[in-house]
C-alpha positions as a printed Julia matrix, in Angstrom:
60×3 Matrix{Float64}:
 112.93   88.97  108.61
 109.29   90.19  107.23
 108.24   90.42  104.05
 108.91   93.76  102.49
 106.16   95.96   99.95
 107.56   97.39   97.22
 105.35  100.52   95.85
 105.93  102.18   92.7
 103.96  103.77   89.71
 103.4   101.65   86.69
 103.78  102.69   82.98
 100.33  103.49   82.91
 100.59  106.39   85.65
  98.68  103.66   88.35
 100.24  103.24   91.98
 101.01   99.45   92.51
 102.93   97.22   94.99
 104.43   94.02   95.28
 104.53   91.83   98.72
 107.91   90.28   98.48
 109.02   87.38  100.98
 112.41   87.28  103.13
 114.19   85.54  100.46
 113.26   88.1    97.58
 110.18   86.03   96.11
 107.21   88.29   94.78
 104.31   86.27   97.12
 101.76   88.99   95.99
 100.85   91.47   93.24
  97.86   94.19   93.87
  95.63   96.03   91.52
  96.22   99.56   90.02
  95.13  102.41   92.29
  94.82  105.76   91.28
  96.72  107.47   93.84
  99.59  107.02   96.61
  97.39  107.03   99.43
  95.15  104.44   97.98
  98.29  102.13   97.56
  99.04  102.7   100.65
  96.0   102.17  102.33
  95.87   98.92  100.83
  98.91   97.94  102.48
  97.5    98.52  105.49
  94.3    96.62  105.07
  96.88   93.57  104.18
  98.6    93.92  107.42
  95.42   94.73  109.21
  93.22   92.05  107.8
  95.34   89.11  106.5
  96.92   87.6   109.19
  94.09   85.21  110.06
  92.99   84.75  106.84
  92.07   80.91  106.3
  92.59   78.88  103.13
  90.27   77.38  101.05
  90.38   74.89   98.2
  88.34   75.48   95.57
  88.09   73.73   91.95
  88.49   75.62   88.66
């Protein structure tokens, strides 16, 4: 199974969404956005533009 997205509106009145794995694991948190649509068009630019995304190292 896929990970599922979670969308709800935080305390602050802000649209947010988790990315949660099969096994129930929050893998990713996103910003606040001011509306539904904007949430959800952020979802789609994760499914649209992550899949290929390459990993780099970096040091902090």
């Amino acid at each position: 199974m896929a990970g599922t997205f979670e969308l709800w509106v935080d305390k602050g009145g802000d649209w947010r969404f988790n990315l949660k794995a099969s096994n129930g694991q929050v893998i990713a948190t996103s910003q606040g956005y001011a509306s539904k649509a904007n949430a959800l068009n952020g979802i789609e630019s994760i499914k649209k533009n992550a899949p290929g995304a390459e990993v780099v190292e970096v040091e902090k």
